[in-house]
GUTI-298953 format. One record per residue (C-alpha): residue in one letter; x, y, z. Coordinates in steps of 0.02 Angstrom, whole numbers, padded with zeros to 5 digits, always signed. Example, Ala and Ser with C-alpha at 12.3 -4.5 7.8 and 13.67 -1.06 7.14 Angstrom:
BEGIN
a+00615-00225+00390
s+00684-00053+00357
//
This chain:
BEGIN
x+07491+04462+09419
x+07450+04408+09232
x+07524+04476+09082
x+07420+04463+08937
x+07524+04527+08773
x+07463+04557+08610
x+07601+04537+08463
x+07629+04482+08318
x+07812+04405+08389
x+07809+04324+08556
x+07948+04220+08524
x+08038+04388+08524
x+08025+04373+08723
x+08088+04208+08758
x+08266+04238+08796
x+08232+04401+08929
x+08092+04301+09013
x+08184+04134+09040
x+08325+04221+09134
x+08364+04304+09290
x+08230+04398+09406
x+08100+04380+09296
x+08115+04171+09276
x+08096+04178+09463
x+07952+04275+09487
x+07866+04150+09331
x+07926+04001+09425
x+07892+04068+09601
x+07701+04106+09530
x+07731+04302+09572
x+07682+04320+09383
x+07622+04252+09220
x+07639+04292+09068
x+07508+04244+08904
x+07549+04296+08723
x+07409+04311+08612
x+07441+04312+08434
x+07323+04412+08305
x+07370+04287+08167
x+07278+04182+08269
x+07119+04265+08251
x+07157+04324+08084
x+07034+04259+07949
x+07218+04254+07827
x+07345+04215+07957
x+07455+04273+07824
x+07398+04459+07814
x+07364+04551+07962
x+07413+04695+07914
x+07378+04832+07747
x+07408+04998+07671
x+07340+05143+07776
x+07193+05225+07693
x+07257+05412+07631
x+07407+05352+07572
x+07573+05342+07684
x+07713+05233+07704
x+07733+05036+07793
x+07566+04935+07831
x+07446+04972+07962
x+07398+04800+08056
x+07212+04758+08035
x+07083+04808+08183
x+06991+04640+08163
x+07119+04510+08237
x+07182+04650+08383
x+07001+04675+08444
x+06964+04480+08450
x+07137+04452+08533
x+07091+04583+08671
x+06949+04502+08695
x+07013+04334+08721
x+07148+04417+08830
x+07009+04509+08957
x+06879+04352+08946
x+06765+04405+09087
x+06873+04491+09187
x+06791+04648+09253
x+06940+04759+09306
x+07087+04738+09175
x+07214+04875+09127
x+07239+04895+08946
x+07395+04967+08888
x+07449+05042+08716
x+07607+05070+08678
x+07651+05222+08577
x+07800+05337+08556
x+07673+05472+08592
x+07596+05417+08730
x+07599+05453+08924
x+07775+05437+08989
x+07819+05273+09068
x+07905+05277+09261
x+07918+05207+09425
x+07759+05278+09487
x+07660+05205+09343
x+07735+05054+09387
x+07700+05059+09561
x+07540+05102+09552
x+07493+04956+09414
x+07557+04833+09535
x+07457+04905+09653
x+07285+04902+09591
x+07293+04790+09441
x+07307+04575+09435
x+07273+04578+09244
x+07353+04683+09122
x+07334+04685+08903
x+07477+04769+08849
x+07456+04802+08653
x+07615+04789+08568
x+07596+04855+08392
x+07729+04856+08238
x+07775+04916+08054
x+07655+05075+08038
x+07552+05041+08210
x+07367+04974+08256
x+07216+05018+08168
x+07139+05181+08302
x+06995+05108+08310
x+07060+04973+08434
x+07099+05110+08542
x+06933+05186+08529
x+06827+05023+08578
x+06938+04950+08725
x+06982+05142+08788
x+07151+05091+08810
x+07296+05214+08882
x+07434+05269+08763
x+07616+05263+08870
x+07766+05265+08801
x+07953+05218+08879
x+08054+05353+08816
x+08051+05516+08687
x+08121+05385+08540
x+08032+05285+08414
x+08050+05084+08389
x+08047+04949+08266
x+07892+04870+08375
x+07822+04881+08533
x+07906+04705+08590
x+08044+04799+08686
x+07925+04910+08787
x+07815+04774+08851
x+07978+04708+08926
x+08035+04846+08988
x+07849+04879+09062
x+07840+04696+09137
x+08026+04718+09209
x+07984+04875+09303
x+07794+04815+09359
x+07852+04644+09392
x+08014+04711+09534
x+07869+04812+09618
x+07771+04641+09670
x+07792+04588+09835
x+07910+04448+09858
x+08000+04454+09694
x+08167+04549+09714
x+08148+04448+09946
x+08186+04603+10006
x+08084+04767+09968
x+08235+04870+10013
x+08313+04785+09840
x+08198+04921+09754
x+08338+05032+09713
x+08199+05198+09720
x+08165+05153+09897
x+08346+05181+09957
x+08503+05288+09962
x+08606+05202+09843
x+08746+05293+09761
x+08780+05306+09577
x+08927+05234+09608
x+08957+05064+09675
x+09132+04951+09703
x+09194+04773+09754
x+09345+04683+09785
x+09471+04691+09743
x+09531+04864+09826
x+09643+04904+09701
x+09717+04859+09543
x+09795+04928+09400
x+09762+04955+09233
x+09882+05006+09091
x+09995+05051+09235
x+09884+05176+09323
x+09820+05138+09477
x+09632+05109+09529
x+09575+05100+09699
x+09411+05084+09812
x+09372+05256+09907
x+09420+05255+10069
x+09262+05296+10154
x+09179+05144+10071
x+09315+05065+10158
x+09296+05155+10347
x+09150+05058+10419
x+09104+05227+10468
x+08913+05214+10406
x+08861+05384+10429
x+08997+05458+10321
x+08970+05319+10213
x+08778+05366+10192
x+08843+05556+10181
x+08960+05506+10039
x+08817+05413+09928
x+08706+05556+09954
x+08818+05668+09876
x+08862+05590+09754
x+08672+05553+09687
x+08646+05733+09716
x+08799+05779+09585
x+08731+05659+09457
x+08565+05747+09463
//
């Protein structure tokens, strides 16, 4: 699957992407990951942005460089998902996720910042508004990672076992390793004993009610 993200700050990513699952999937070729930058398609690489016509606060980036960005993102490709990133958009969740990885190799996620994207961008490409959460960011830098995190575990072959997929088992909200016991500022803290049984089917009965009282 390919990655094609349009911001104004890739080096933002460098650190989450160069570490843990998501290294291995890049190295393992489950996924790739292309930045394109609209100062680089910017006639003044220095402005891509300015004030939003009827007045407002913060800068508005320029349609211009986004639209030729996109463009060099989606090349020829025929069937590409492109993704907008807004706090009012179309919640973000596993299923979404699932169903990218699903039916999509190629997908232009549109990360905007200050005051947002020119519409029209949205308007030519017919892109799909999602959001991550009912909250408002600095930039959209944090939601494509969050998006490629949650896509990316959904792949085939990235987390070696599907069962790893924590939404396709029974795993408890609670979860404990050795050792047994200890204690801390003199009280005592220990393992519960069912964990400790072998017994699996109490085990299993334990987790599932303990997910059902966190719900």
């Amino acid at each position: 699957m390919l990655f094609h993200i349009i911001t104004l700050f890739p080096n933002s990513f460098d650190s989450y992407i160069s570490e843990s699952i998501i290294a291995r999937a890049i190295i393992n070729k489950k996924i790739k990951i292309k930045f394109y930058n609209p100062r680089d398609f910017a006639k003044n690489k220095r402005q891509v942005d300015d004030k939003p016509y009827g007045g407002g606060p913060g800068m508005v980036i320029k349609a211009e460089p986004v639209i030729k960005a996109i463009q060099k993102a989606k090349g020829q490709k025929k069937k590409v998902k492109i993704i907008f990133l807004s706090p009012s958009g179309k919640q973000f969740d596993n299923s979404y996720a699932k169903n990218i990885s699903e039916n999509y190799k190629d997908i232009i996620i549109i990360s905007g910042h200050y005051e947002g994207v020119d519409e029209r961008v949205k308007k030519i490409f017919k892109t799909e508004d999602i959001s991550i959460g009912p909250f408002v960011l600095t930039g959209g830098e944090l939601p494509a990672m969050v998006m490629i995190d949650s896509i990316t575990r959904q792949i085939k072959g990235v987390l070696g076992d599907i069962e790893s997929l924590e939404e396709n088992r029974n795993a408890s909200p609670e979860v404990y390793t050795r050792p047994e016991s200890f204690k801390h500022k003199g009280k005592n803290y220990k393992v519960p004993e069912v964990l400790l049984s072998g017994h699996h089917k109490e085990i299993e009965k334990w987790r599932k009610l303990k997910t059902n009282s966190k719900n």
